[in-house]
Every structure is written in structure tokens, then in C-alpha cells.
C-alpha positions as CSV (number, residue, x, y, z in Angstrom):
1,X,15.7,-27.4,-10.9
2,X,13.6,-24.2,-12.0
3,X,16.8,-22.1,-12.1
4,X,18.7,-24.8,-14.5
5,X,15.7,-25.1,-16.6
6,X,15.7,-21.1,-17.2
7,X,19.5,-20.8,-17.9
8,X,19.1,-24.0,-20.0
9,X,16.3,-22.3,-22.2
10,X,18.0,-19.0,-22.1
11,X,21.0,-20.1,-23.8
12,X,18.8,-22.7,-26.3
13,X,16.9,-18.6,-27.3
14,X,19.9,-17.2,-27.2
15,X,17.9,-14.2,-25.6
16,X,19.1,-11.5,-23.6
17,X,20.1,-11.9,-20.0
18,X,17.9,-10.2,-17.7
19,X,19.0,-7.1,-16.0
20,X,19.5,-7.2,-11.9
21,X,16.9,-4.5,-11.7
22,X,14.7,-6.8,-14.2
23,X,15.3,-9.8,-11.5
24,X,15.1,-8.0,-8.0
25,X,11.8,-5.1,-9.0
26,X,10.6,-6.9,-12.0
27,X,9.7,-3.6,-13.7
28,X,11.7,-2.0,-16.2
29,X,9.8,1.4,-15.7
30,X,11.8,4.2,-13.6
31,X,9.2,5.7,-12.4
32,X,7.6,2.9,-11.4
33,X,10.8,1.3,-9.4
34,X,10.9,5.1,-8.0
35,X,7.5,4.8,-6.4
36,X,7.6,1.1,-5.2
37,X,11.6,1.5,-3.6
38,X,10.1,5.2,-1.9
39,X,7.3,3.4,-0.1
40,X,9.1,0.9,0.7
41,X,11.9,2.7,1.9
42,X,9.7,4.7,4.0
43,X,8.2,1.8,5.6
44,X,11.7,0.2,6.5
45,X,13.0,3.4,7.8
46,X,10.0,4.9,9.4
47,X,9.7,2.3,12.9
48,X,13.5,2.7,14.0
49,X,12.9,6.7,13.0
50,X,10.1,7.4,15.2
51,X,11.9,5.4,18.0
52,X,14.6,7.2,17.9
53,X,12.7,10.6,17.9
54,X,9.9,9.9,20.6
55,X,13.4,8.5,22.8
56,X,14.6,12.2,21.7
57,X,11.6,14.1,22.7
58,X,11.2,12.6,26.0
59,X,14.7,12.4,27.3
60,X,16.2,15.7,25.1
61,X,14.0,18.2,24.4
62,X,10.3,18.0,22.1
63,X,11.5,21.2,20.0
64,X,14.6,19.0,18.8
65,X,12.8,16.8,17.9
66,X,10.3,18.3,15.9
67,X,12.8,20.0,14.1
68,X,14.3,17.0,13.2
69,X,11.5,15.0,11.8
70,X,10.6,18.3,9.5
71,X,14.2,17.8,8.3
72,X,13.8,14.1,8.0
73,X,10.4,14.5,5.8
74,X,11.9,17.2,4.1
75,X,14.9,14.9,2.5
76,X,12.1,12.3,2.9
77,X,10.1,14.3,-0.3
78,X,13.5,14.4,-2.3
79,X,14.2,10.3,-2.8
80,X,12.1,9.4,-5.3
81,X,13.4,12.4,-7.3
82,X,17.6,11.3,-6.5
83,X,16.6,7.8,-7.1
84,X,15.6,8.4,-10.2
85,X,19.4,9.8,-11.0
86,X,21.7,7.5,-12.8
């Protein structure tokens, strides 16, 4: 009912559809989208990541594994900046 009442009045305005990015962040800033999808990223990713490297230290080799999660903060620091690339 809501989403027929809101196409309804959006053709009787004749206004603009709204973008995707409009609909899913509900910000139309860049930078703004950059910080909220970075920590949010991070938070999704992070569990399975740390899994996977405490798994690796234990059963491989702890010097592996820190290696790998400086590499994985590393490219960690560099999303906001890519996801701010068209």
C-alpha cells in the first residue's frame, strides 16, 4: 500500500525518480556513503577474517599470519579511498 501510494504521488509531481544509492544509503554525500559502507564493511568482513587467521596461526605458522593481517589492514586503509572511484 505504502509503495503504490509513493509511485502514485511520484508520477502526480512528476518529480524525479530516486537514485538506487538514494533508496539503499539514503545519503547523496560520497563521503558520507564512503565512511558508513567502510565500517560496515569492516564489521561484515572482520568475524570470518579473524577466524580464518587465528585457524592459520595455530595450525600453520603465527609469522604467516601476522603477515597476513598487516596485508589485510593495509588494503583495509585503501577502501574508502577506491570506493570513492566512479
Amino acid at each position: 500500500l505504502f509503495e503504490d501510494n509513493t509511485k502514485t504521488s511520484l508520477l502526480n509531481n512528476n518529480l524525479q525518480k530516486p537514485s538506487m544509492v538514494e533508496i539503499k544509503y539514503w545519503s547523496k554525500n560520497l563521503s558520507v556513503l564512503a565512511a558508513d559502507r567502510c565500517a560496515g564493511n569492516f564489521q561484515e568482513q572482520m568475524i570470518p577474517f579473524l577466524i580464518t587467521l587465528y585457524s592459520y596461526a595455530v595450525f600453520v605458522g603465527v609469522e604467516g599470519a601476522a603477515k597476513t593481517g598487516w596485508i589485510w589492514i593495509i588494503f583495509r586503509s585503501y577502501y574508502a579511498v577506491v570506493f570513492k572511484k566512479p
